[in-house]
VEXFI-878440 format. One record per residue: residue in one letter; residue number from 1; x, y, z of N, C-alpha, C in turn. Coordinates in Angstrom, 1 decimal. Layout:
BEGIN
NODE   residuo   num    neast   nnorth      nup   caeast   canorth     caup    ceast   cnorth      cup
NODE         A   NUM        X        Y        Z        X         Y        Z        X        Y        Z
...
% end
This chain:
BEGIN
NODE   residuo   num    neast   nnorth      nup   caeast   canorth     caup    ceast   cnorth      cup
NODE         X     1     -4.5      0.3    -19.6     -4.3      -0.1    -18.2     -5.6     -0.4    -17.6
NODE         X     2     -5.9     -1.8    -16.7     -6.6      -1.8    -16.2     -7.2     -0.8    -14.8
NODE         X     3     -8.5     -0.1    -14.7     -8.6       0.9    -13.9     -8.2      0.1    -12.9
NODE         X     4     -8.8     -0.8    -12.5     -8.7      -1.6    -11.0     -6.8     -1.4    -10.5
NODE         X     5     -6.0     -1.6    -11.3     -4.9      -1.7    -11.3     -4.9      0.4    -10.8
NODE         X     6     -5.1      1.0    -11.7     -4.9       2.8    -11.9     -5.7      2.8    -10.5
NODE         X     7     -6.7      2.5     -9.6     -7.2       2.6     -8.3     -6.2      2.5     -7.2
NODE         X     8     -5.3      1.6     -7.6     -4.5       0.9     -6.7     -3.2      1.7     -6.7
NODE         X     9     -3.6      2.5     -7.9     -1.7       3.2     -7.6     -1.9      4.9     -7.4
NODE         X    10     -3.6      4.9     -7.7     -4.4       6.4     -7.0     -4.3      6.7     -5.7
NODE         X    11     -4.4      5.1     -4.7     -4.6       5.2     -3.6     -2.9      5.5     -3.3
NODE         X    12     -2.1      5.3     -3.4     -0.7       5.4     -3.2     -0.3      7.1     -2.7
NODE         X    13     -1.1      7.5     -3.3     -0.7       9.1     -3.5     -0.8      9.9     -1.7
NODE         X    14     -0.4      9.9     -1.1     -0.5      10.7      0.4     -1.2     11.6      0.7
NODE         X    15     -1.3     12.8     -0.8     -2.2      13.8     -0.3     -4.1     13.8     -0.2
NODE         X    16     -3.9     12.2     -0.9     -5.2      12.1     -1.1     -6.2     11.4      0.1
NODE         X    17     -7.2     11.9      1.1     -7.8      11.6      1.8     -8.4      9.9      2.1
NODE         X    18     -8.8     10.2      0.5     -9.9       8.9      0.2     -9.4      8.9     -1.0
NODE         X    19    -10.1      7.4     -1.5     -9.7       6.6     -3.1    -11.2      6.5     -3.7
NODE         X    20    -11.3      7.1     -4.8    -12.6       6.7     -5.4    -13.1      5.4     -5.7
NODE         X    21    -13.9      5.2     -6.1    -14.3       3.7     -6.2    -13.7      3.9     -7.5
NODE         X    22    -14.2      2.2     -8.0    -13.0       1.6     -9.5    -14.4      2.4    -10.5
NODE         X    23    -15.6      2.3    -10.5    -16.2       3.1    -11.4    -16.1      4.2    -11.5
NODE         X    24    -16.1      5.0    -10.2    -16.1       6.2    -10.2    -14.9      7.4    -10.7
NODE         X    25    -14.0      6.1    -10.4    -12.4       6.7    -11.2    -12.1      6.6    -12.9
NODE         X    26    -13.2      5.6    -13.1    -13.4       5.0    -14.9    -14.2      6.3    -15.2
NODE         X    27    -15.6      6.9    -14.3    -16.3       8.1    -15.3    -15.2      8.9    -15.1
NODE         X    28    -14.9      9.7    -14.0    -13.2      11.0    -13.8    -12.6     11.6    -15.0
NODE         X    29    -12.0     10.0    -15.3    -10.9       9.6    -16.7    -11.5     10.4    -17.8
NODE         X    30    -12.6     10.2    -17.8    -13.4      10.4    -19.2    -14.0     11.5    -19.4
NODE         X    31    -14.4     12.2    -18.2    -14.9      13.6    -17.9    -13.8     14.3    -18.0
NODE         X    32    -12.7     14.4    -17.9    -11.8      15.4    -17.9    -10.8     15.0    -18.8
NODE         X    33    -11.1     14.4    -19.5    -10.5      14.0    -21.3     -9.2     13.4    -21.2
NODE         X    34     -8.9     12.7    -19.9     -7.5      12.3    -20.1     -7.5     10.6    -20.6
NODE         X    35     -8.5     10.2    -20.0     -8.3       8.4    -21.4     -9.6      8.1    -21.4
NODE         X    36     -9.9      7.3    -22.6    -11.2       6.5    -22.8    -11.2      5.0    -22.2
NODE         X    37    -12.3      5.4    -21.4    -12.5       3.7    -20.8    -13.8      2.9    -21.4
NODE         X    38    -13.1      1.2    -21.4    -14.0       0.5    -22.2    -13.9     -0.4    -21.6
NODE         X    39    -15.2     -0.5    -20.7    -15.3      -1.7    -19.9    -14.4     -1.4    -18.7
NODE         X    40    -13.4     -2.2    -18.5    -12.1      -2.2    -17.2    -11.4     -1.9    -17.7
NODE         X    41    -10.9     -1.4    -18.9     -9.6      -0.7    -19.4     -9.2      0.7    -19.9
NODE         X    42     -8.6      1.4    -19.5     -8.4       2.7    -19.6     -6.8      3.0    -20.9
NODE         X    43     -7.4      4.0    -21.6     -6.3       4.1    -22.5     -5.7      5.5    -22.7
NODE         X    44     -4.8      6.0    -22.4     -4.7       7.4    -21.9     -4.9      8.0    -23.9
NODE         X    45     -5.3      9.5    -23.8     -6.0       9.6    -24.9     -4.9     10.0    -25.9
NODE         X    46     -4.7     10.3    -27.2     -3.4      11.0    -27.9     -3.4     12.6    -27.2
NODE         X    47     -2.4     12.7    -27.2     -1.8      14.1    -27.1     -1.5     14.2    -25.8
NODE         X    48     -2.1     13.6    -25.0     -2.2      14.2    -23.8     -0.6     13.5    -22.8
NODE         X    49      0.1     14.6    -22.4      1.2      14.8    -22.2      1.4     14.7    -20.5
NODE         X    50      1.8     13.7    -19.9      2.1      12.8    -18.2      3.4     13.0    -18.0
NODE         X    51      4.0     13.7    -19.0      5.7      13.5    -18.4      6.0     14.6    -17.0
NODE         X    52      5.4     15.5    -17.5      5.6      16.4    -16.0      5.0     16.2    -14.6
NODE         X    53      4.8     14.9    -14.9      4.0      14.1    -13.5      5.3     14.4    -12.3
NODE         X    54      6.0     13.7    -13.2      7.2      13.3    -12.1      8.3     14.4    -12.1
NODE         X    55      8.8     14.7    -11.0      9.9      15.7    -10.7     10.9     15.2    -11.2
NODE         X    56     11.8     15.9    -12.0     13.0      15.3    -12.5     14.1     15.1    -11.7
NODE         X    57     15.4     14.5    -11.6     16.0      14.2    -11.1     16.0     13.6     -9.5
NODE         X    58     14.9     13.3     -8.8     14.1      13.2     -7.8     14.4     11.6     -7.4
NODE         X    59     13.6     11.2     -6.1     14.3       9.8     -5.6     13.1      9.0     -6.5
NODE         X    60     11.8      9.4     -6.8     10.6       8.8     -7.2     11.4      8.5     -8.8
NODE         X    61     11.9      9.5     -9.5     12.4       9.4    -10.9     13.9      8.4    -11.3
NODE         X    62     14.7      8.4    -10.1     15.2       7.0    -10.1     14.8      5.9     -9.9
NODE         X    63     13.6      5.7     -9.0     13.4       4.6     -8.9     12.9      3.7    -10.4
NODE         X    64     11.8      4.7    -10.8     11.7       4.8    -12.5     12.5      4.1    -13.1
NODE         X    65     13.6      4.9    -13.0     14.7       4.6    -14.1     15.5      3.3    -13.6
NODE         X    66     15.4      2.9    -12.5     15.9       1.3    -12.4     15.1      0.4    -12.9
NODE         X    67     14.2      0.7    -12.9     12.9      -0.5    -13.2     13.2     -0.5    -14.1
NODE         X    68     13.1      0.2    -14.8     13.2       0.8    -16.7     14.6     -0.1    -17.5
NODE         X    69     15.6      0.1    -16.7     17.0      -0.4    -16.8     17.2     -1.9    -16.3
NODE         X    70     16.8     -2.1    -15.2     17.2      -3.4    -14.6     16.1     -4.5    -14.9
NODE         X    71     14.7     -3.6    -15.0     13.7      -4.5    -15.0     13.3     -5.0    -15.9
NODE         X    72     12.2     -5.2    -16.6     11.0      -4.7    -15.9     10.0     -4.9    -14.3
NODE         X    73     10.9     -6.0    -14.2     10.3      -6.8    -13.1     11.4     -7.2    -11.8
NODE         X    74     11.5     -6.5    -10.6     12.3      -6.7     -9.8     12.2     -7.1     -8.4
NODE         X    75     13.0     -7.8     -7.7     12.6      -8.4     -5.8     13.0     -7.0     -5.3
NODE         X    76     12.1     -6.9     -4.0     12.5      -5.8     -3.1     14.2     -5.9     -2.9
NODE         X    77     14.4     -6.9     -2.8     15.9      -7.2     -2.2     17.0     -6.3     -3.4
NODE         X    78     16.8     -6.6     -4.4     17.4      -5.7     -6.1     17.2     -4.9     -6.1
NODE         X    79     16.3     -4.6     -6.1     15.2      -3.3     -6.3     16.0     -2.1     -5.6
NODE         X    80     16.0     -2.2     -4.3     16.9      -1.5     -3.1     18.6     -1.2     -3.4
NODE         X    81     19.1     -2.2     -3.8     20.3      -2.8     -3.8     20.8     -1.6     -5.0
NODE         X    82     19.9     -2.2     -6.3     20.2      -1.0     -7.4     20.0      0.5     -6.7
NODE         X    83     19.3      1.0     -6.3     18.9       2.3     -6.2     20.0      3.1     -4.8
NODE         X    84     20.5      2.1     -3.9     21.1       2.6     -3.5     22.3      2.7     -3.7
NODE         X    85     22.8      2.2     -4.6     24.1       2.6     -6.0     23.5      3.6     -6.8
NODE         X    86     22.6      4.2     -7.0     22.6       5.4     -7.0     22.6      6.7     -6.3
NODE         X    87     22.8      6.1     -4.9     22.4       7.5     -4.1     21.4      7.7     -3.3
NODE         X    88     20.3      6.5     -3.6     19.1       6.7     -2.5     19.5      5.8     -1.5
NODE         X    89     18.8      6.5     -0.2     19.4       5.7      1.1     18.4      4.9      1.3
NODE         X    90     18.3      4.2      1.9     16.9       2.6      2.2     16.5      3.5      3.0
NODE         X    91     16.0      4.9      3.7     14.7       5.3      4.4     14.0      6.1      3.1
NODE         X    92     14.6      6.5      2.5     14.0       7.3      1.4     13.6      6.3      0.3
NODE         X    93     13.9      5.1     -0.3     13.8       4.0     -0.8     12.7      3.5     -0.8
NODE         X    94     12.1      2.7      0.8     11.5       2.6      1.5      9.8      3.5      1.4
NODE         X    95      9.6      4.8      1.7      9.2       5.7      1.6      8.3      5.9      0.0
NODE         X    96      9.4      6.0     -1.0      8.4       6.5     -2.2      8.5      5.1     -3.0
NODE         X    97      9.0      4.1     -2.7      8.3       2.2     -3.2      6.4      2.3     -2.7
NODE         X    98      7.1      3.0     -1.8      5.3       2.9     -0.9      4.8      4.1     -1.4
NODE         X    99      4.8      4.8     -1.6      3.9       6.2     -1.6      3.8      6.3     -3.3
NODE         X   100      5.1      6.0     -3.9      4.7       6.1     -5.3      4.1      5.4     -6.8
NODE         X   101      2.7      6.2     -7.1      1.5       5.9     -7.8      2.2      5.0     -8.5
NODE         X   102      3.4      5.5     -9.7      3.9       5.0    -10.7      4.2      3.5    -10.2
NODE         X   103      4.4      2.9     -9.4      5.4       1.3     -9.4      4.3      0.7     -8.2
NODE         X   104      3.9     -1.0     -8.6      3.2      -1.6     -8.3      3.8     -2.4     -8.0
NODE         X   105      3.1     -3.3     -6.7      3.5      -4.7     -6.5      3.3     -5.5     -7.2
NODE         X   106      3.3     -6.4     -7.8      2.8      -7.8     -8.4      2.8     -9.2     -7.8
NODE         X   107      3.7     -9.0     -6.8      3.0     -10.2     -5.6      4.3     -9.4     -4.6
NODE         X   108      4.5    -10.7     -3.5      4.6     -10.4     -2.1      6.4    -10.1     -2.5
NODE         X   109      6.8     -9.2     -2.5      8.3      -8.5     -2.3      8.5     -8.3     -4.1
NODE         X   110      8.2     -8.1     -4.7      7.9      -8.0     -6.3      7.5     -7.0     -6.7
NODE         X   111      8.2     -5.9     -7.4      7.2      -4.7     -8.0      7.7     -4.4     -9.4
NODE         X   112      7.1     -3.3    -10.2      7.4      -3.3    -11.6      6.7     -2.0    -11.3
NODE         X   113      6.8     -1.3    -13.0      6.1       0.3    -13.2      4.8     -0.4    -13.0
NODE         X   114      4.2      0.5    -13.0      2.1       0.1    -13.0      1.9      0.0    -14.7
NODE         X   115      1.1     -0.5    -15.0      1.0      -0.9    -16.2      1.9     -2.1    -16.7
NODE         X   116      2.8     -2.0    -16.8      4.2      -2.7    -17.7      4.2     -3.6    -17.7
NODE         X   117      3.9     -4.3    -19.3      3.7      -5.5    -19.6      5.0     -6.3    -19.4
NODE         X   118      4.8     -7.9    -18.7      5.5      -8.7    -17.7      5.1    -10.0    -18.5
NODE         X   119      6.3    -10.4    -19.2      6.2     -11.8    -19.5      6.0    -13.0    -19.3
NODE         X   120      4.9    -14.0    -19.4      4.3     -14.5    -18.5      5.7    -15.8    -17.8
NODE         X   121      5.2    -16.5    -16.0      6.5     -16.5    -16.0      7.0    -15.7    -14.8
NODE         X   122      7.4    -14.6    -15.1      8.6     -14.2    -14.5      7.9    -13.8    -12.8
NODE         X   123      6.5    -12.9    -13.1      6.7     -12.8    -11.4      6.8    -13.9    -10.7
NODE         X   124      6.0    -15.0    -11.7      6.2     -16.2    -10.6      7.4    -16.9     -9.9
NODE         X   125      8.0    -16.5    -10.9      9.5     -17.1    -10.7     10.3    -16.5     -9.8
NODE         X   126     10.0    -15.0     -9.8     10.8     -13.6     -8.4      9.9    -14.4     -7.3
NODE         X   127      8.8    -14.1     -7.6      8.0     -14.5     -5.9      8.7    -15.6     -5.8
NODE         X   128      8.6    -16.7     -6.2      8.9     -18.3     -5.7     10.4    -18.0     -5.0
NODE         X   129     11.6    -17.2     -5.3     12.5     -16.9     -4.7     12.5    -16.3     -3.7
NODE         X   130     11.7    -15.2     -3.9     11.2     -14.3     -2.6     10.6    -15.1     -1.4
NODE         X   131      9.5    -16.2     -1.6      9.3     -16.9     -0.7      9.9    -17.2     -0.2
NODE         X   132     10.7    -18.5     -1.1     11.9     -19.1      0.0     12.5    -18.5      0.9
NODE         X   133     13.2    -17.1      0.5     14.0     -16.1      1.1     13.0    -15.6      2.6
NODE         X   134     12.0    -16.2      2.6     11.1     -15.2      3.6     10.5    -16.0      4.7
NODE         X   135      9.9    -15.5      5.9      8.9     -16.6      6.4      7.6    -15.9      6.5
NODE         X   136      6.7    -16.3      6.2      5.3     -15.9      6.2      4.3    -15.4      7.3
NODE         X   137      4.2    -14.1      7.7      3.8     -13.2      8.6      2.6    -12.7      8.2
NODE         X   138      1.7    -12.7      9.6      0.5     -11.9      9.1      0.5    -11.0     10.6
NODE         X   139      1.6    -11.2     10.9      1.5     -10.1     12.1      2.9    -10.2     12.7
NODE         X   140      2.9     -8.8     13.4      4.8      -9.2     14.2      4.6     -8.0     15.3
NODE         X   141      5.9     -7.7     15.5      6.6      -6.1     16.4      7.1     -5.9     15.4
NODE         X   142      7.0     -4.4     15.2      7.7      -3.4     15.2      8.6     -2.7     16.1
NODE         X   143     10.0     -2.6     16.0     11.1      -1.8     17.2     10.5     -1.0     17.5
NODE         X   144      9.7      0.0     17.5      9.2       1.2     18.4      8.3      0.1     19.7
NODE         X   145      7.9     -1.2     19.3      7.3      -1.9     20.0      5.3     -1.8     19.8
NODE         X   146      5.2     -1.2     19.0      3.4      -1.7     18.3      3.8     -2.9     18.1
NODE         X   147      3.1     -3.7     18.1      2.0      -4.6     17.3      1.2     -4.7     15.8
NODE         X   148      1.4     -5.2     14.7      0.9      -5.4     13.6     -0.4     -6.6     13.4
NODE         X   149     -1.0     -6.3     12.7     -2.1      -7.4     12.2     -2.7     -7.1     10.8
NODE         X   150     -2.3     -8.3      9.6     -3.0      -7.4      8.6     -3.6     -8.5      8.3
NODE         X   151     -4.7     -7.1      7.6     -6.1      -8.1      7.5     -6.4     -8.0      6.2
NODE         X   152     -6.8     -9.3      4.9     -7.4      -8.9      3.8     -9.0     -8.8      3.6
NODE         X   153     -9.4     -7.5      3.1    -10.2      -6.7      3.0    -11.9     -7.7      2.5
NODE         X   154    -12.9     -8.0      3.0    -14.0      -8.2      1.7    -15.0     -7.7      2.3
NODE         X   155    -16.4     -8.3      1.0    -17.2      -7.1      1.7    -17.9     -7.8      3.0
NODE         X   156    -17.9     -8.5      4.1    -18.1      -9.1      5.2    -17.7     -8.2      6.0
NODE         X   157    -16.2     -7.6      6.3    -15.7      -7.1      6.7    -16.0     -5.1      6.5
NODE         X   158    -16.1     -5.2      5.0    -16.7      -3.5      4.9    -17.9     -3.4      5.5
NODE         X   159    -18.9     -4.4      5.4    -20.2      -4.4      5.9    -20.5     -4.0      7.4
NODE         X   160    -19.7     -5.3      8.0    -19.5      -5.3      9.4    -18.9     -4.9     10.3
NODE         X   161    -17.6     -3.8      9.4    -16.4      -3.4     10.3    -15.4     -4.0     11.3
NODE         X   162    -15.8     -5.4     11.5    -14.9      -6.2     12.6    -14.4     -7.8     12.0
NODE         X   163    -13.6     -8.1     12.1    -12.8      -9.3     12.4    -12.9     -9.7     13.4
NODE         X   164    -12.0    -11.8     12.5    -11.4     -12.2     13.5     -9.9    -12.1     14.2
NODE         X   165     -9.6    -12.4     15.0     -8.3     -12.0     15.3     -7.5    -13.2     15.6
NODE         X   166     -6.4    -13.9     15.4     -5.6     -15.2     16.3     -5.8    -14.9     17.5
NODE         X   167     -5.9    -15.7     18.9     -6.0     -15.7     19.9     -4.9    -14.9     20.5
NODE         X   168     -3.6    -14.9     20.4     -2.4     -14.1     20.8     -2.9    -12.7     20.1
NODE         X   169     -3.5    -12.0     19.5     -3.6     -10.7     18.9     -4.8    -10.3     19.7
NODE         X   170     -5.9    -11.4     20.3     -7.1     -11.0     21.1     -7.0    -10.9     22.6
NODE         X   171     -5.3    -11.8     23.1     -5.4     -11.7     24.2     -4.9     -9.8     24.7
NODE         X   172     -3.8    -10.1     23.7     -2.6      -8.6     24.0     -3.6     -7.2     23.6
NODE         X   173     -4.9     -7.3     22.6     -5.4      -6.4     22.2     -6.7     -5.9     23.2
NODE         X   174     -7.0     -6.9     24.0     -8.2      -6.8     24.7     -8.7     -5.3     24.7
NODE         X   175    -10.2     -5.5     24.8    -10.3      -3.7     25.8    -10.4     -2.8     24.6
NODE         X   176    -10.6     -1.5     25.1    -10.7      -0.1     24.0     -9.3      0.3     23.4
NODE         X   177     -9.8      0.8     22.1     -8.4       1.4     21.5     -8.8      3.0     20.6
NODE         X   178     -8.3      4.0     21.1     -8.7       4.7     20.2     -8.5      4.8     19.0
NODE         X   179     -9.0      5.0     17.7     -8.8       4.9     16.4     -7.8      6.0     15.9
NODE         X   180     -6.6      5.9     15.2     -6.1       6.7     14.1     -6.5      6.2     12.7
NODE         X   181     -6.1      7.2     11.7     -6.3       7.0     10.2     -5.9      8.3      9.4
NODE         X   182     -4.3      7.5      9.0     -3.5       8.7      8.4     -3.1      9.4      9.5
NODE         X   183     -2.5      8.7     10.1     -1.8       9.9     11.5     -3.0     10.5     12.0
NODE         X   184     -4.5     10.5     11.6     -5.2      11.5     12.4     -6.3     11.0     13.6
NODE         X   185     -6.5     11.4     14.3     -7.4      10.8     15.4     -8.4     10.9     14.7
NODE         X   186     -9.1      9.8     15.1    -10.6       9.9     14.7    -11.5      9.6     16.0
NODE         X   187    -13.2      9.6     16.1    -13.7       9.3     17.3    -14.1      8.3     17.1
NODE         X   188    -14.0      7.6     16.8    -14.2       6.1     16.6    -13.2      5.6     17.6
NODE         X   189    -13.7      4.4     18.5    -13.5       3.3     19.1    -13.0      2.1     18.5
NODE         X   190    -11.8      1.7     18.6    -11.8       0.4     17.9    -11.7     -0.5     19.4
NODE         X   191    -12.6     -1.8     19.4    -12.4      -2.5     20.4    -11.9     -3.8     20.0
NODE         X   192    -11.3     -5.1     21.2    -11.2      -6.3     20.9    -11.4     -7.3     21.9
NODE         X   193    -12.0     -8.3     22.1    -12.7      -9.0     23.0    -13.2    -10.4     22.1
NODE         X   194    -12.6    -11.7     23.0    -13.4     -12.9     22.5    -13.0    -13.6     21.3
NODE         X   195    -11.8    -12.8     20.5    -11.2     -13.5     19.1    -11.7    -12.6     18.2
NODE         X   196    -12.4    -11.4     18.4    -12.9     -10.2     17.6    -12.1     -8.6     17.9
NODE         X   197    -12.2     -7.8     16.4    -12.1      -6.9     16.7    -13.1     -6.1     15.9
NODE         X   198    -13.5     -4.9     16.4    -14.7      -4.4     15.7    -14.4     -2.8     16.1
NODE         X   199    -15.5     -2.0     15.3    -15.3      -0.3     15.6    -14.9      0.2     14.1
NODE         X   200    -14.3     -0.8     13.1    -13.9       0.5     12.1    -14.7      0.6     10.9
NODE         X   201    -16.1      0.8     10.9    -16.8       0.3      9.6    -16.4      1.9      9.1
NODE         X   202    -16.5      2.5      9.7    -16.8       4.3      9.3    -15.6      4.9      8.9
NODE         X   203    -14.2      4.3      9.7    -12.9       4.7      8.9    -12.8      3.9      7.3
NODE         X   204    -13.3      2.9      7.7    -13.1       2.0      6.1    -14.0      2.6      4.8
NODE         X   205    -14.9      2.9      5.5    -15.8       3.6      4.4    -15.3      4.8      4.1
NODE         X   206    -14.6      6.2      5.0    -14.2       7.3      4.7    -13.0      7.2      4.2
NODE         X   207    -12.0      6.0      4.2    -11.2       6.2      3.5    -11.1      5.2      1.7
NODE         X   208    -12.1      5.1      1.9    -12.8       4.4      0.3    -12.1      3.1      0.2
NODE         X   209    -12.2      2.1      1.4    -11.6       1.0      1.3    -12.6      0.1      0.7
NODE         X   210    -12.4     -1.3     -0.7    -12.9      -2.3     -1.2    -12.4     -3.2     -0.8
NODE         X   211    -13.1     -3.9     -1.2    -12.8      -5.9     -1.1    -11.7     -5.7     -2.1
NODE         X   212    -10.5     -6.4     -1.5     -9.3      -6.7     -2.2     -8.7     -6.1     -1.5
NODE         X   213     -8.8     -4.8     -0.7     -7.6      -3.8     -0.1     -6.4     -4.9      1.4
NODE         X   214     -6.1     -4.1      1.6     -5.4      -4.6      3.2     -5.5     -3.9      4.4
NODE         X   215     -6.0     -4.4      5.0     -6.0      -3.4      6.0     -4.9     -3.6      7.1
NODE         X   216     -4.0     -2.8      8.0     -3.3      -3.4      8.9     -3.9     -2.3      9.9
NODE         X   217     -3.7     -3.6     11.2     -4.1      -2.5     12.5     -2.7     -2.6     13.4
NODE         X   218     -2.1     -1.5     13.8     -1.0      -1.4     14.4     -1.2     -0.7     15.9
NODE         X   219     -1.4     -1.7     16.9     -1.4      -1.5     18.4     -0.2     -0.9     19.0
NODE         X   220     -0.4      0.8     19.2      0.3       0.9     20.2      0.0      1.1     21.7
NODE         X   221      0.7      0.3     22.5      0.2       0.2     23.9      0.6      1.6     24.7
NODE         X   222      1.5      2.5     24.1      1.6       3.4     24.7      0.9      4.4     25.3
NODE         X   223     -0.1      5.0     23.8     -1.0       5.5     23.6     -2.2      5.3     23.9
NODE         X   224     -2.3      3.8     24.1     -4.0       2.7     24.0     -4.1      3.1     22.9
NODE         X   225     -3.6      3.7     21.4     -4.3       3.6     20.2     -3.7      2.6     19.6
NODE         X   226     -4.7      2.5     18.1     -4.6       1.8     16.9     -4.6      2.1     15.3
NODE         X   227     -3.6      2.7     14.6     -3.4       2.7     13.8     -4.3      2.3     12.4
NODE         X   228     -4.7      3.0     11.8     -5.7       1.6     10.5     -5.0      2.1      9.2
NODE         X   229     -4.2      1.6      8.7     -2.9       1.7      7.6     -3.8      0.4      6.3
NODE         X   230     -4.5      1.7      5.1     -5.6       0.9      4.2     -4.4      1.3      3.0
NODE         X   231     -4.3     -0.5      2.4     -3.8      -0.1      0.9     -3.4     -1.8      0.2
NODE         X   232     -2.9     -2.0     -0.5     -2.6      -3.0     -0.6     -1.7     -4.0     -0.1
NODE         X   233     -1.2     -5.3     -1.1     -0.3      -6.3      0.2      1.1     -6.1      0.1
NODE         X   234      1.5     -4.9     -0.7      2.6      -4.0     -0.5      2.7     -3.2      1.4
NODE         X   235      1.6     -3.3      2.0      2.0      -2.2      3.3      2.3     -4.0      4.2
NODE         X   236      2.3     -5.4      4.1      2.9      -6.3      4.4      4.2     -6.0      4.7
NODE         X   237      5.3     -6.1      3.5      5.9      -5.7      3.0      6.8     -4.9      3.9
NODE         X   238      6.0     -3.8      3.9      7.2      -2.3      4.6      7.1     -3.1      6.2
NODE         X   239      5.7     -3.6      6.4      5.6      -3.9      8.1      6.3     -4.7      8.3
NODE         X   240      6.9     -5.9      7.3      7.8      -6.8      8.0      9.1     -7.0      7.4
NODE         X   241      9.4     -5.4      6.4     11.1      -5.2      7.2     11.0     -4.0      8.4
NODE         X   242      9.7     -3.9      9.0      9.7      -3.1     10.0     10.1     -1.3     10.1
NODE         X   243      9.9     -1.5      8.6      9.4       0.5      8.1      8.0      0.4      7.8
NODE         X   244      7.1      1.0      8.6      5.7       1.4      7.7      5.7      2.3      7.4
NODE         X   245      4.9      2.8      6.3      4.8       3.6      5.2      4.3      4.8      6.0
NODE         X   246      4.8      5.4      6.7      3.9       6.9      7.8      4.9      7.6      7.4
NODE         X   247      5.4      8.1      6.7      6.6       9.3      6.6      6.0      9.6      5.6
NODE         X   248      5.4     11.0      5.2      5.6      11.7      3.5      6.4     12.1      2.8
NODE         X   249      6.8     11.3      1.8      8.1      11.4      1.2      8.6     13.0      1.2
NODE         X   250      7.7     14.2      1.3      8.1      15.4      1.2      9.2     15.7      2.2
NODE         X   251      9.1     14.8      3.4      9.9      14.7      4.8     10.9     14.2      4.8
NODE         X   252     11.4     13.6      3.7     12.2      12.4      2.9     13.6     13.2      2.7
NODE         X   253     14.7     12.4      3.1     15.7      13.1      2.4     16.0     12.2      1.1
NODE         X   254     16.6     13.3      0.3     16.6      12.4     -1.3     17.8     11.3     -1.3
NODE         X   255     18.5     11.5     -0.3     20.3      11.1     -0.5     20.6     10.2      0.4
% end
């Protein structure tokens, strides 16, 4: 498995603060004998035994087992569809698609297990349906009534901490916003003025965000805060069927 890909499904995990960098997760692997890495690819080592990762009978271990059955490769819209013919309800569904390490996106409304070889072909062919099925958002409302904006990540942006913004996201954002990350307050200022928003270099750093990640900022006006929701173009996704990914599935009901 590609680490870059194993970074991406590390960062998934809720308990974890921050995401190591893609090297620093390639030496980890190797110091604590669980696979050899060679170059960008990681090979988990013989013997070593992953099954008790997952809780058995659990909503994370069905979702597994549809992929496994239905897939390899499935649209959010199926995906859902199967699992709740078994029992999971679309808040719980919702929930560990997003939080869980094991199952990746592969493009925009499209996921599969992490790893799982995918004959070439076919995502293209789910996405290209998924498209049509969709309209193309890089920001909206949410019913509680925030504001979304997602941003993709490079290093301009890690450098600098600020964007640009559309002029409708610069007018409604104007002014101070206090910073969240991970539900937690931080002292950080995020501000917006002029077609910019600026303030998060120091959350982006502390939560080990790279070029490639997503960043979304979620305005709520209630509060005057803002939200910084770091992961990939999976948290699109939850924002524009209008679930973001803030519940820990521990809070989840399974049924």
């Amino acid at each position: 498995m590609s680490v870059v890909e194993l970074r991406k499904a590390v960062g998934k995990e809720p308990r974890l603060a921050s995401v190591p960098p893609t090297a620093v997760l390639g030496r980890f692997l190797e110091a604590v004998g669980i696979a050899d890495v060679v170059g960008d690819y990681a090979t988990l080592k013989p013997g070593v035994d992953v099954s008790s990762a997952i809780s058995p009978g659990g909503v994370e271990e069905t979702l597994i087992r549809v992929l496994r059955e239905e897939g390899p490769v499935l649209a959010w819209e199926k995906f859902q569809d199967a699992c709740m013919a078994r029992g999971i309800n679309p808040v719980s569904f919702g929930i560990y698609v997003s939080k869980s390490p094991a199952i990746s996106r592969l493009a925009r409304g499209v996921y599969a297990l992490v790893g799982e070889a995918v004959q070439p072909g076919v995502v293209e062919e789910i996405a290209a349906q998924v498209t049509a099925s969709r309209k193309p958002a890089e920001w909206g409302w949410l019913p509680q009534g925030t504001l979304w904006f997602a941003i993709p990540l490079n290093t301009t942006v890690l450098t600098s901490g600020s964007v640009t913004v559309p002029s409708f996201i610069g007018e409604y954002a104007e002014g101070e916003w206090s910073a969240k990350l991970g539900g937690r307050n931080l002292v950080d200022t995020v501000k917006c003025g002029k077609g910019f928003a600026w303030g998060f270099k120091r959350a982006l750093v502390n939560a080990g965000a790279e070029a490639g990640d997503i960043l979304v900022l979620e305005f709520d006006p209630t509060s005057r805060s803002v939200g910084l929701h770091i992961g990939d173009d999976e948290l699109v996704d939850h924002f524009e069927a209008g679930k973001p990914p803030s519940v820990d599935p521990d809070d989840a009901s399974e049924v």
